[in-house]
MIMI-796856 format. One record per residue (C-alpha): z, x, y. Coordinates in pm, 1 decimal. Example, Ala and Ser with C-alpha at 12.3 -4.5 7.8 and 13.67 -1.06 7.14 Angstrom:
<nodes>
         pz         px         py
      780.0     1230.0     -450.0
      714.0     1367.0     -106.0
</nodes>
This chain:
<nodes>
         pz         px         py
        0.0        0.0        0.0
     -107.0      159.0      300.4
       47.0      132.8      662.1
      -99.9     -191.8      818.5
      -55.6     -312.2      514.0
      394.9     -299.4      529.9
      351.6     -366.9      863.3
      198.9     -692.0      795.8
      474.3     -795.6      487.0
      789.0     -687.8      779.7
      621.2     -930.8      991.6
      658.8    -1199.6      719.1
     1021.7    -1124.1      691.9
     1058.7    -1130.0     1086.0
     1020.7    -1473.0     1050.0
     1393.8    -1532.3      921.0
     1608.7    -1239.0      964.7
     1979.7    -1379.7      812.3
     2104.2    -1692.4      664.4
     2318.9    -1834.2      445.5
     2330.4    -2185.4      400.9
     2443.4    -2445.1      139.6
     2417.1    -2814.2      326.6
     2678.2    -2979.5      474.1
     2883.4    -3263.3      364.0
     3156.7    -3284.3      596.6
     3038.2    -3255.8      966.1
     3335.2    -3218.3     1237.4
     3174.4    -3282.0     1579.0
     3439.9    -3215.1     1879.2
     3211.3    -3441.5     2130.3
     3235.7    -3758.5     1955.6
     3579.5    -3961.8     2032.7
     3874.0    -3947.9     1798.4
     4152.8    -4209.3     1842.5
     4383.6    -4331.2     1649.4
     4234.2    -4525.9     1342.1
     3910.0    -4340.4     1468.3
     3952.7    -3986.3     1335.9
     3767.7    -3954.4      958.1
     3531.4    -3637.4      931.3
     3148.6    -3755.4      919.7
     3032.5    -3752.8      503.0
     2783.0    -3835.5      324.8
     2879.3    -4119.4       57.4
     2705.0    -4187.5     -282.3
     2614.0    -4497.6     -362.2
     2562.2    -4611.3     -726.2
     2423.6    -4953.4     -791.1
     2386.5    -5179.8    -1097.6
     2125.7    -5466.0    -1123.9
     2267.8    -5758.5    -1338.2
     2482.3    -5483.0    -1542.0
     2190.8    -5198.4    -1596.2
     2269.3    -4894.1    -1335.1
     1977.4    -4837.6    -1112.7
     1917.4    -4613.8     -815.0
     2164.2    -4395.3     -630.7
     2140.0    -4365.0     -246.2
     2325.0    -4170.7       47.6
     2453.4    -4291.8      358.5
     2704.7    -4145.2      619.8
     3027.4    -4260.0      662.2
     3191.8    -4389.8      934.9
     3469.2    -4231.2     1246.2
     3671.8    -4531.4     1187.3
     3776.8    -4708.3      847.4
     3984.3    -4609.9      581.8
     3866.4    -4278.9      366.1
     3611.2    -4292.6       80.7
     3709.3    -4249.6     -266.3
     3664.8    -3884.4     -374.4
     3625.5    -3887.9     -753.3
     3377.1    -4128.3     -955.0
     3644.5    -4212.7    -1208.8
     3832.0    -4330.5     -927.0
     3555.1    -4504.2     -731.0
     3562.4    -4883.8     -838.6
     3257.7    -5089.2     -915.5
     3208.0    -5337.5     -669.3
     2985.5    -5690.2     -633.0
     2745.4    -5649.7     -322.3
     2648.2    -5947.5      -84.8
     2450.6    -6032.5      206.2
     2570.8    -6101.5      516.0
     2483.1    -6428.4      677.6
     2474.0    -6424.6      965.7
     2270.1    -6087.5      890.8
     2414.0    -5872.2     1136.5
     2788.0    -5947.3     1110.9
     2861.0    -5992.1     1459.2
     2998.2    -6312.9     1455.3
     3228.8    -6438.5     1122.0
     3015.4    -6509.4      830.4
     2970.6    -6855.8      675.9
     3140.9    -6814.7      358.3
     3417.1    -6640.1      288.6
     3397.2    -6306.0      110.8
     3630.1    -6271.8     -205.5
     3656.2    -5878.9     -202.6
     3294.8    -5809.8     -204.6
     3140.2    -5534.7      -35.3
     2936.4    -5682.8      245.7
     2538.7    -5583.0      338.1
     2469.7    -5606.0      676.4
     2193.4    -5508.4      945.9
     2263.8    -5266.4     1262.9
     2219.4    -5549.9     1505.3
     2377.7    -5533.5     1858.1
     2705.2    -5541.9     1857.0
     2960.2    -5254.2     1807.1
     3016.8    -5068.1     1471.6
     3385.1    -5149.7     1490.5
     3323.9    -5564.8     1593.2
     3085.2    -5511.4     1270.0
     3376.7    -5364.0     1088.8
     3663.1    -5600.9     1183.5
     3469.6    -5927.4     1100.2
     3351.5    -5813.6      797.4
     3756.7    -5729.4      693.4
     3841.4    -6056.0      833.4
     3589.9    -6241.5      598.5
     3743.9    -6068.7      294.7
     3508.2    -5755.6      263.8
     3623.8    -5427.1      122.7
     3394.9    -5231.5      238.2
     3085.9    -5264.1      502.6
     2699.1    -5093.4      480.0
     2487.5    -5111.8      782.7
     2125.1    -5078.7      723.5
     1963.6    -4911.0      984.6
     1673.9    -4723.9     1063.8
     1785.9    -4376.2     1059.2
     2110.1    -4192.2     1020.4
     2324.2    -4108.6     1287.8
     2718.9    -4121.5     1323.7
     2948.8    -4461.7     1354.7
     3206.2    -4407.4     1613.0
     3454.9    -4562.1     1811.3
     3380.8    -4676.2     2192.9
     3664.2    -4427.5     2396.3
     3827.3    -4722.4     2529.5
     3933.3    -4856.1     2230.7
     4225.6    -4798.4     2146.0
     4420.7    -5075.5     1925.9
     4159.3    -5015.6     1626.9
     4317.2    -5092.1     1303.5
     4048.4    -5132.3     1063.7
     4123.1    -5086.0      657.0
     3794.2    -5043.2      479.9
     3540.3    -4821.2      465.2
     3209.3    -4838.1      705.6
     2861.7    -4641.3      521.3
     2520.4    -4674.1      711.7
     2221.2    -4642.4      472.2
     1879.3    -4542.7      533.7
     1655.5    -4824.3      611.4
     1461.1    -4835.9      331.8
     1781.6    -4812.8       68.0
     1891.3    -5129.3      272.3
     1591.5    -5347.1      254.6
     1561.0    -5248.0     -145.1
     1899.0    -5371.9     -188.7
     1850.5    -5678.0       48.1
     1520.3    -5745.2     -164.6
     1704.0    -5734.9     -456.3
     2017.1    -5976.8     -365.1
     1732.4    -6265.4     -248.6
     1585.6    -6212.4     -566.2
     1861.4    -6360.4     -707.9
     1996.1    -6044.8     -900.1
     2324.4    -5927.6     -922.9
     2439.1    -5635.9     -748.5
     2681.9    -5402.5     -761.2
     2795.0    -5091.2     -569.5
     3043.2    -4787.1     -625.0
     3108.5    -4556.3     -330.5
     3242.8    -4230.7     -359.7
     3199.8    -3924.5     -174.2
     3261.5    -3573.2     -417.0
     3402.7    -3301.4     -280.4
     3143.8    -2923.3     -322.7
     3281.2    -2689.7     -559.7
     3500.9    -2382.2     -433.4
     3247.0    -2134.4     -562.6
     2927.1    -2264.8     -716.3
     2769.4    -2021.6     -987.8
     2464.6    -1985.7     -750.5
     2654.4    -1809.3     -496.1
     2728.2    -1530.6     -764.1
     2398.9    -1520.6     -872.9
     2255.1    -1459.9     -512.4
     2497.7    -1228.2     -417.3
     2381.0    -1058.3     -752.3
     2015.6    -1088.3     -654.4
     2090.4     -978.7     -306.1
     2312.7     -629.8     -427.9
     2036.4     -520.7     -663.0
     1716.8     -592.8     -447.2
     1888.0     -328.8     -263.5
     1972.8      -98.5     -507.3
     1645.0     -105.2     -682.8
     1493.3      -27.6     -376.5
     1685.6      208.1     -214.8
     1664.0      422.6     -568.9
     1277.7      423.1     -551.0
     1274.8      462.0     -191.2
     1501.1      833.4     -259.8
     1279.1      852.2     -547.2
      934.5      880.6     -352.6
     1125.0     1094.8      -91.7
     1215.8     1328.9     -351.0
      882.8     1357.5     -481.1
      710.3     1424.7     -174.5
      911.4     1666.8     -101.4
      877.7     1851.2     -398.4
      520.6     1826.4     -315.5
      563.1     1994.6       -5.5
      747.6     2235.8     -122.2
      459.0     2308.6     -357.8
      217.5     2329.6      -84.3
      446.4     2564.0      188.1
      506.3     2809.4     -114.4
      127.3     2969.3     -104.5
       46.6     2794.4      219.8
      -53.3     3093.5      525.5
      187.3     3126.6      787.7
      -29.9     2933.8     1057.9
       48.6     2638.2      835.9
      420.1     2724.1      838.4
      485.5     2721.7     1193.0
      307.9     2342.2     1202.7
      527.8     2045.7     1257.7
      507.9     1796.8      944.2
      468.6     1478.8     1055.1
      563.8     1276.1      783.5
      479.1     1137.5      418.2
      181.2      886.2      440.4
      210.3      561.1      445.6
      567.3      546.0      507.4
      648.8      387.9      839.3
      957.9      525.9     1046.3
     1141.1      289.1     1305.0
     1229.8      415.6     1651.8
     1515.0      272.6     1893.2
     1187.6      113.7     2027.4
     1100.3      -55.7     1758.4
     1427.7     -191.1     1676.5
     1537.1     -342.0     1993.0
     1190.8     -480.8     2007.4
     1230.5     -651.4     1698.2
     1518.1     -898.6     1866.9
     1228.0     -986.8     2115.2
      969.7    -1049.8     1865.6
     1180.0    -1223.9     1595.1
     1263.6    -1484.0     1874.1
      944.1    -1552.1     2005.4
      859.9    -1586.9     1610.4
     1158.2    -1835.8     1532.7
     1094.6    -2062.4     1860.2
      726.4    -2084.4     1735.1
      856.9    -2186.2     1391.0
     1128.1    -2444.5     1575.3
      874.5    -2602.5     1826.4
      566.0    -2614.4     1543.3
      804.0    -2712.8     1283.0
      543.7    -2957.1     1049.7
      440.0    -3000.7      719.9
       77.3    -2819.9      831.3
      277.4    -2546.7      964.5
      489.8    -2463.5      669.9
      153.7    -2469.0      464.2
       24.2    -2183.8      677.8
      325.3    -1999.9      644.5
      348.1    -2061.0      221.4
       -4.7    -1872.0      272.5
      101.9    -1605.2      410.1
      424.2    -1546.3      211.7
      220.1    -1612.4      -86.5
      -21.7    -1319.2       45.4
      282.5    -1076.3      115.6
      392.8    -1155.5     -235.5
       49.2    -1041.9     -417.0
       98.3     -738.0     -216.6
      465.4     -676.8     -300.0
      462.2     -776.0     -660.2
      113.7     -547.2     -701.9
      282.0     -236.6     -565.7
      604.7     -299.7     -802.3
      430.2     -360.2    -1105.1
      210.0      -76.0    -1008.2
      495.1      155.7     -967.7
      677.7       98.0    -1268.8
      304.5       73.3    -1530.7
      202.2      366.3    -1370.2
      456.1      586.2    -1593.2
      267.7      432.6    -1897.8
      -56.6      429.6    -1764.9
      -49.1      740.1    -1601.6
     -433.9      825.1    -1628.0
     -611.2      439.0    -1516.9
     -330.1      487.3    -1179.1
     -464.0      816.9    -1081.6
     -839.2      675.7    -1166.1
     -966.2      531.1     -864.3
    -1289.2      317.2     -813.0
    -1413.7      188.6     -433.9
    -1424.1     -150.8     -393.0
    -1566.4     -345.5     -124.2
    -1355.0     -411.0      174.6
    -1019.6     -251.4       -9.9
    -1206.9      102.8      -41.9
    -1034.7      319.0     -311.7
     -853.6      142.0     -579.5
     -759.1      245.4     -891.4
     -794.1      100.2    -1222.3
     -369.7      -19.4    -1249.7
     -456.2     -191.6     -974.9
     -765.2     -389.7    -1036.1
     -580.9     -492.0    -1392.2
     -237.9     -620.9    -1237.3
     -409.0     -763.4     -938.5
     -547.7    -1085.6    -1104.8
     -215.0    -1171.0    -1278.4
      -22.9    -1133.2     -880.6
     -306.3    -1373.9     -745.9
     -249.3    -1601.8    -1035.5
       90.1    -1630.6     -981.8
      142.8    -1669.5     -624.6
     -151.8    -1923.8     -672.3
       37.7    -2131.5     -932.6
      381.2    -2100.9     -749.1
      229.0    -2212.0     -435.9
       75.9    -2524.3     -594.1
      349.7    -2637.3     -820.3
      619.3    -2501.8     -559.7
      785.5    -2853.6     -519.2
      857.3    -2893.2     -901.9
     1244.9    -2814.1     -997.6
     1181.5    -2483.2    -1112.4
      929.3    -2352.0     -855.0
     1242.9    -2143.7     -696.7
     1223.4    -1874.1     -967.7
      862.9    -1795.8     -849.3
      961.2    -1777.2     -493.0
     1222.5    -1582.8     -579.9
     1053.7    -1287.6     -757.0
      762.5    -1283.7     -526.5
     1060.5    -1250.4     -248.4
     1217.2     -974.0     -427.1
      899.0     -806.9     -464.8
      829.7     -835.3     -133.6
     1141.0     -706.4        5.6
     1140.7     -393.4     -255.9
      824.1     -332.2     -119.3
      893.1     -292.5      262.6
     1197.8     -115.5      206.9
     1067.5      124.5       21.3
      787.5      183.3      238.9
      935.2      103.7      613.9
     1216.0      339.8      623.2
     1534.7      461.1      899.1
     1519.6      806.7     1008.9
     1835.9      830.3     1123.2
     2181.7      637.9     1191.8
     2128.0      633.7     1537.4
     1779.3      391.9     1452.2
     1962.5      217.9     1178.3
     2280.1      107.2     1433.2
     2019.2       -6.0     1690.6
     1825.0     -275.8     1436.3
     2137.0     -339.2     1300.0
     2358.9     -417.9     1593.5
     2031.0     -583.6     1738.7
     1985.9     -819.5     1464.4
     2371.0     -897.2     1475.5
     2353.8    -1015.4     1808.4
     2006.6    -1216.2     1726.6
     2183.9    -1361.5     1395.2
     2447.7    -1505.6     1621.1
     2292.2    -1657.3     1914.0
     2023.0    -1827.5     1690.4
     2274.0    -2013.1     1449.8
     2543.7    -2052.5     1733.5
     2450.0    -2013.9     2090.1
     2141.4    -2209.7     2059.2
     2328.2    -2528.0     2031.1
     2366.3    -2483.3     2374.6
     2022.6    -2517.4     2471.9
     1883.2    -2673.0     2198.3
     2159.8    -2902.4     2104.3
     2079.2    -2821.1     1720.0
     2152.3    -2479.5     1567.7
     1741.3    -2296.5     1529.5
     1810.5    -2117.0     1252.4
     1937.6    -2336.4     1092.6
     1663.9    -2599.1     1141.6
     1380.2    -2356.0     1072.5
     1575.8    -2253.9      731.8
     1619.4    -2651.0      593.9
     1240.3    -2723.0      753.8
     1359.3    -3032.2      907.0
     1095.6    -3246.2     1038.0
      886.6    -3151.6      720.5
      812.4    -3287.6      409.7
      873.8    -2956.2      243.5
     1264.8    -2779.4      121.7
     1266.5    -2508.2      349.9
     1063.7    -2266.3      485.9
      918.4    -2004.2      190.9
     1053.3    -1699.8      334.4
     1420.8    -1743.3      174.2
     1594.1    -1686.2     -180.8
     1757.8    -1941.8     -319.8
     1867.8    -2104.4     -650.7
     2019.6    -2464.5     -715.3
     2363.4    -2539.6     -687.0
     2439.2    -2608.1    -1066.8
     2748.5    -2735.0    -1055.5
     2799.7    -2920.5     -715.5
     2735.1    -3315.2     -756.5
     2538.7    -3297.2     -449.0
     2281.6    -3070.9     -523.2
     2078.2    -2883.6     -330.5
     2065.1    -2491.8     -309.5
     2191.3    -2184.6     -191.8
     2021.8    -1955.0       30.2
     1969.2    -1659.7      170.9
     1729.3    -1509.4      429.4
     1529.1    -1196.7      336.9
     1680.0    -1032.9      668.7
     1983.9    -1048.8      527.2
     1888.7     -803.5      251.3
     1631.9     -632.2      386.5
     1777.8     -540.1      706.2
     2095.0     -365.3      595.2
     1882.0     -252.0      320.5
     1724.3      -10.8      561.9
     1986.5      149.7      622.1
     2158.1      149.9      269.6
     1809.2      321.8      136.8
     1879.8      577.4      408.8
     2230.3      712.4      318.7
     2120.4      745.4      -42.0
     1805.1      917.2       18.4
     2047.7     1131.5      266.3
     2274.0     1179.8      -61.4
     1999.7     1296.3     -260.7
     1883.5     1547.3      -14.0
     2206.9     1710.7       52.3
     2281.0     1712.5     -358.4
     2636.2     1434.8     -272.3
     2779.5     1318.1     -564.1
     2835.4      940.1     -539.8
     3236.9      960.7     -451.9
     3109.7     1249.3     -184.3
     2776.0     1106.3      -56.4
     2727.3      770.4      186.8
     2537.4      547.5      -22.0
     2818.2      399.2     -320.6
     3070.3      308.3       43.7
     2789.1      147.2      173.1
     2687.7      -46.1     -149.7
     3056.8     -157.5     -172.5
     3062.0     -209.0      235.1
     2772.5     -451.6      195.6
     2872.0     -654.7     -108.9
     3194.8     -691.8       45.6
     3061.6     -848.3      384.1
     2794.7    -1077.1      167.2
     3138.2    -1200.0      -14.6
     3293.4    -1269.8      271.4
     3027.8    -1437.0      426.9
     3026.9    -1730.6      115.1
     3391.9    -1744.8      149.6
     3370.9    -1847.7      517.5
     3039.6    -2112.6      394.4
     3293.6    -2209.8      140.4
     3560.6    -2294.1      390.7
     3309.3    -2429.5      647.7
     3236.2    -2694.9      427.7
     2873.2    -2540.6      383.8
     2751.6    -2515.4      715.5
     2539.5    -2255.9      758.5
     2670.7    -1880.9      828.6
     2462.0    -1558.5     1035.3
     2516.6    -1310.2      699.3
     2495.1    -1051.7      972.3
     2796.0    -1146.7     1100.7
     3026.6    -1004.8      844.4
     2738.3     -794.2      689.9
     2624.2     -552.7      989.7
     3066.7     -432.9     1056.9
     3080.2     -397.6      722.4
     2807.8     -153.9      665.5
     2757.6      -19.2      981.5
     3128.1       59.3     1054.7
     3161.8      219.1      684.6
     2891.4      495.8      738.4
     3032.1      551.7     1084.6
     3352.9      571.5     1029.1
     3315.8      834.5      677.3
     3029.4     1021.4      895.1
     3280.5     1091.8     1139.8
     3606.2     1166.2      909.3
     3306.4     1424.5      740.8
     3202.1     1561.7     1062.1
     2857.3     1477.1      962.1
     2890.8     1213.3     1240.7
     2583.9     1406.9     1485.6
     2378.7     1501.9     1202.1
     2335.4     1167.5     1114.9
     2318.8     1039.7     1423.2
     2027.8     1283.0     1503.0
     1862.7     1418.4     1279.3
     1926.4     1204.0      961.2
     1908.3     1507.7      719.2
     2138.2     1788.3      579.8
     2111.8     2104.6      711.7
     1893.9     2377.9      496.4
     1720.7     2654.0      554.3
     1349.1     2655.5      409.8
     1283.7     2984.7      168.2
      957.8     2972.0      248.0
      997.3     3033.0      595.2
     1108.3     3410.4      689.5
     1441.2     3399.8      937.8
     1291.1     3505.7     1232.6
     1056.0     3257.4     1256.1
     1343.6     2949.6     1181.4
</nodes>
């Protein structure tokens, strides 16, 4: 893979820089009112129905400020007759009395809580309002006296009117509410953190790999070379691209500009374009792994090389492992809505990321703290600050692909929650990884050249530093009810403050600040010319 060609897959994972995310079930919000009898957390409610005695669909509404809680275990839950209001909307007392049923009503005009008390004054245990989308039930701030004792769920409109259709059918309906708490710790947060750790440790060993190699190779070449050749500045392996301090406060500028693009263009059209292009910077990234590791096998057809049309000099490895990448970007991108379409997206991710960080590397700590503290501050102000201005978090937006038909945008790991009754998945952005990856790559492949030991060298702290700030960051998801959480946050102190704080107890502090290589002295060079 040549040098456009890495700059073109870290453009793809500029798109979302750091993420972690895991949907929200209980939503605090400070702005709307809480009074007394009008202080529940918004949730989202389950509700199972029966027609005449066979269990049917299962919907999801939101429940209400007011009311008394929702049930929080299905054994618990009881199963309930549903009727129709009449009048429809509930705003005046109904015509009949209700004997304990749970009572279907329209949004209407009136007040959630007028809804709420006329319905418990009929006999209701419970309310649902149908409406046409879903937004939160609260309490006016002048009322004050509320003391209402059952439990208020809006439904989506069309859950309503397929109920509604049902009951003047003449069928018998019947509802259970509950709303199930998440899981501590769902298996899939182990598994990503797993995922996450060894992306980076696969890559940063072949990224101190390839180092090594090239330069034993140009140690090879300054052995016989003439001493004109000596006294010339190397300028670097090919097709490896080195960051500056440029570079990485640039990328804050040009990640932004990237995410408001995704925000504001947000659409099913849009997130087909960008499944394209992730699907393109997965051919490339799965090609150059499965190149790399056949190429120890197939030594002769990678070192064989044939031109091609528009690619120019490819070898044979490549040409044969080529159509299987198409094919299976291809097929994941068609079938990527079916339940086990995340594996594909997954290993074309992990590819991907391999890829650039074995390619795109940090010269020195000085480069690495720069992207690093740069993408901290960017992590923050997209998930956080931009409430402010936006009113919604971005990030978080861009990652769900809200206002699309689609689960998310493509460029993000993930794997279902297994054991939470909700469902849904766990995420991660590929900034997340990649980003301290760059700099995790760099202390080993700074190990390696100064001959460290593991206990002795950088990279084994900064392994530990990092899966120690990914843990952290569940734990606070975990506690935060799943809202999403900037990785970065707890990732960047972590690893950053590790290799500054053992660089400076080593006094290798400057050096790898600097120059982001041990000292040596080059045999082939005579003294007085070093």
């Amino acid at each position: 893979m040549d040098r456009s060609r890495a700059l073109r897959a870290l453009m793809l994972l500029w798109l979302i820089p750091g993420l972690t995310y895991a949907g929200d079930i209980v939503h605090e919000d400070d702005k709307a009112p809480k009074l007394p009898g009008c202080s529940n957390h918004f949730i989202l409610v389950k509700v199972q129905t029966w027609i005449n005695n066979e269990e049917d669909s299962e919907f999801v509404g939101v429940g209400a400020r007011f009311g008394t809680t929702i049930q929080t275990k299905e054994k618990y839950a009881s199963r309930t007759p549903l009727s129709l209001s009449d009048p429809s909307d509930c705003c005046t007392a109904p015509k009949e009395k209700i004997a304990g049923d749970i009572l279907l009503v329209h949004r209407g005009r009136c007040k959630f809580t007028t809804k709420a008390k006329v319905a418990e004054a009929a006999g209701a245990s419970a309310l649902l309002i149908i409406n046409n989308q879903l937004y939160k039930m609260v309490c006016e701030r002048n009322e004050t006296d509320l003391d209402i004792n059952i439990p208020a769920v809006m439904l989506p409109h069309d859950a309503g009117v397929s109920l509604e259709r049902s009951l003047k059918s003449g069928a018998s309906l019947s509802v259970q509410l509950y709303s199930p708490d998440r899981p501590l710790v769902d298996t899939a947060e182990v598994f990503l953190w797993l995922m996450a750790v060894g992306t980076i440790l696969c890559a940063s060993y072949w990224s101190a790999w390839s180092a090594r190699e090239a330069s034993i190779e140009q140690e090879k070449l300054l052995k016989d070379a003439p001493d004109e050749f000596l006294k010339m500045e190397t300028t670097g392996s090919g097709g490896v691209v080195d960051i500056n301090t440029t570079s990485a406060i640039l990328f804050v500028v040009i990640a932004s500009c990237f995410l408001i693009l995704l925000y504001k263009l947000m659409s099913f059209w849009f997130v087909e374009l960008l499944v394209v292009l992730f699907a393109i910077g997965g051919v490339e990234g799965l090609q150059t792994c499965l190149v790399a590791m056949l190429s120890r096998w197939f030594k002769r057809a990678g070192e064989t090389f044939i031109k091609v049309p528009f690619f120019g000099a490819v070898s044979y490895l490549t040409l044969a492992v080529s159509p299987f990448c198409v094919a299976f970007a291809v097929l994941w991108a068609v079938y990527r809505r079916i339940s086990f379409a995340w594996i594909g997206q997954d290993v074309l991710g992990i590819a991907l990321i391999i890829t650039v960080l074995q390619i795109v590397r940090v010269p020195n700590l000085k480069v690495g703290m720069v992207l690093l503290s740069c993408a901290f501050l960017y992590d923050i102000f997209w998930v956080f600050v931009s409430k402010r201005w936006f009113h919604e978090s971005v990030m978080i937006v861009v990652a769900r692909g809200d206002r699309t038909a689609e689960d998310g945008v493509p460029m993000l790991l993930k794997i279902p929650r297994m054991f939470d009754p909700w469902g849904g998945y766990s995420i991660i952005g590929f900034g997340d990884i990649l980003l301290p990856g760059l700099l995790i790559a760099f202390s080993l492949r700074y190990d390696w050249a100064a001959r460290k030991n593991l206990q002795a060298g950088y990279f084994l702290w900064s392994m530990v530093a990092y899966g120690s700030g990914l843990l952290i960051t569940y734990v606070a998801l975990n506690l935060m009810d799943g809202h999403g959480q900037p990785a970065l946050l707890y990732i960047v102190p972590f690893t950053l403050g590790t290799l500054l704080t053992l660089g400076w107890k080593r006094a290798e502090l400057t050096n790898l600040f600097t120059k982001g290589e041990p000292e040596r002295v080059c045999p082939h060079i005579p003294p007085s010319a070093q």
